[in-house]
C-alpha positions in Angstrom: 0.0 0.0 0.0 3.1 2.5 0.0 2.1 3.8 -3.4 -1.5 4.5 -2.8 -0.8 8.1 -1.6 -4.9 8.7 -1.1 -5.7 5.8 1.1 -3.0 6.5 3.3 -3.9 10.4 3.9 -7.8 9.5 4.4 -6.4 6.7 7.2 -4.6 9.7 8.3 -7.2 11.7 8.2 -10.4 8.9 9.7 -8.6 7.3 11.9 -8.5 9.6 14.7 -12.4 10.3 14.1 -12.7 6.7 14.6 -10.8 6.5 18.2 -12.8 9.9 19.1 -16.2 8.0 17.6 -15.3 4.9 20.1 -14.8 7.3 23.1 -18.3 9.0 22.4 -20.1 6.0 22.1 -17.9 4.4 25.2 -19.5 7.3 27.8 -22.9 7.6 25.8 -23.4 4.1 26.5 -25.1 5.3 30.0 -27.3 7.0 28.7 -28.3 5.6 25.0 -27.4 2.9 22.6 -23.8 1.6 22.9 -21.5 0.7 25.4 -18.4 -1.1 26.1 -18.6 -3.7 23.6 -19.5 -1.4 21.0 -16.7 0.8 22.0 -13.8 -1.9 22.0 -15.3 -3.0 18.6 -15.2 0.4 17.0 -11.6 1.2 18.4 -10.3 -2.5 17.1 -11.7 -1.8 13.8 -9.5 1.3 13.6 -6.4 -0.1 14.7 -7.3 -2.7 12.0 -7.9 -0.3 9.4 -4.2 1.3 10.3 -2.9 -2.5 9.6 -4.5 -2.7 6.7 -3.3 0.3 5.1 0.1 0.5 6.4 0.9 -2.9 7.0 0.8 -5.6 9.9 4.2 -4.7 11.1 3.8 -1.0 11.7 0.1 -2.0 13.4 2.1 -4.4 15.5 4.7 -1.3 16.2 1.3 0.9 17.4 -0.3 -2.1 19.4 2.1 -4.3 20.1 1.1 -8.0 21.1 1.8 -7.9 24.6 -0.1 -4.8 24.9 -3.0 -6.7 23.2 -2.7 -9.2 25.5 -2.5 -7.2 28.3 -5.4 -5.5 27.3 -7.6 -8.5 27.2 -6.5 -9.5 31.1 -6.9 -5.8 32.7 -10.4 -5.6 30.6 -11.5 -8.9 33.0 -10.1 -7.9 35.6 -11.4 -4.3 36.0 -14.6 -6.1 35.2 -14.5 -8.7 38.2 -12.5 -6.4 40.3 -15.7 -4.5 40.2 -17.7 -7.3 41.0 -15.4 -8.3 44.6 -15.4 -4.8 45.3 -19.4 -5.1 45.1 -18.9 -8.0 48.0 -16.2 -6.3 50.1 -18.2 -3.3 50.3 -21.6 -5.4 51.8 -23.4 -6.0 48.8 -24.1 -8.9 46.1 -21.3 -9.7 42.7 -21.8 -6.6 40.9 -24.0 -4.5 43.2 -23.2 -1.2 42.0 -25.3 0.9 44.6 -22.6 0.0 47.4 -20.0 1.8 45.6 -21.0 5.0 46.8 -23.2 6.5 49.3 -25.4 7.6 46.6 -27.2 4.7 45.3 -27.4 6.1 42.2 -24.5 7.2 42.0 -22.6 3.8 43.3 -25.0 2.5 40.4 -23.3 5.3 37.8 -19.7 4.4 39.1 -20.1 0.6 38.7 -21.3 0.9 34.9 -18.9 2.8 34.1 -15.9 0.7 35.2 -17.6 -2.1 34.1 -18.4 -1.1 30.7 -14.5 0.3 30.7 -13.5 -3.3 31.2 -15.9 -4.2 28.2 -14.6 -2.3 26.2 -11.1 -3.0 27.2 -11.5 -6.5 26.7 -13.9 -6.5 23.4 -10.7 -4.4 21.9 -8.1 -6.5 22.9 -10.1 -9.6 21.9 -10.4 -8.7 18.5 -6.8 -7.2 17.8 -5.6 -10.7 18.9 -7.8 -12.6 16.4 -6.9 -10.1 13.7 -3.0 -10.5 14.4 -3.3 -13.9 14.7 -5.0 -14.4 11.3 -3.2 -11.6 9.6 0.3 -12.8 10.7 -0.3 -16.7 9.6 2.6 -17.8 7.5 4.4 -14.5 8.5 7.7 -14.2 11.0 6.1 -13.3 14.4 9.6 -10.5 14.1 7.9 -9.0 10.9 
């Protein structure tokens, strides 16, 4: 794709509309449609279009495998941590209201670290598939 002077300025150009798009509909996701898995979908699929235009290698620079990885256990773990922290602090697995002294917002608090998590994982879940498939038959130092 080094010749295709276009494609690589619109990536340029979308790709950070993208990321921004995946933040709005991370935190609208209280109050509308979307959420956390939406979120970490739209951000992968950036990230993917990058590899696809510039190449795996250079994706693999920006989001390196062990970041990926990462990514996909701190996603789970924010998401149960959330959870415990629901049973240390008196209440059920995933009781948001005892998070605060407000109900509602303990209720607010939980989502949102829990749809962070989401997101986290979904994001990581899917660059890991992609790399995997992309990089078949490839050097894993490519």
């Amino acid at each position: 794709m080094k010749h295709y002077l276009v494609l690589r300025v619109i990536a340029k150009l979308l790709i950070p509309f993208m990321l921004l798009f995946a933040l709005y509909v991370q935190f609208h996701g209280d109050f509308g449609p979307g959420g956390g898995f939406q979120a970490g979908t739209i951000a992968a699929a950036a990230v993917i279009f990058y590899a696809l235009i510039y190449g795996l290698p250079n994706a693999r620079k920006v989001m390196p495998s062990w970041l990926v990885e990462a990514m996909i256990a701190s996603g789970v773990l924010l998401y149960a941590g959330v959870g415990i922290a629901g049973i240390l602090l008196g209440g059920n697995f995933l009781d948001y209201f005892v998070l605060s002294a407000d109900p509602v917002a303990g209720q607010h608090r939980g989502i949102f670290w829990v749809e962070a998590g989401v997101a986290i994982t979904v994001s990581g879940v899917m660059l890991k598939v992609f790399y995997m498939f992309a990089g078949r038959g490839r050097d894993e130092a490519e």
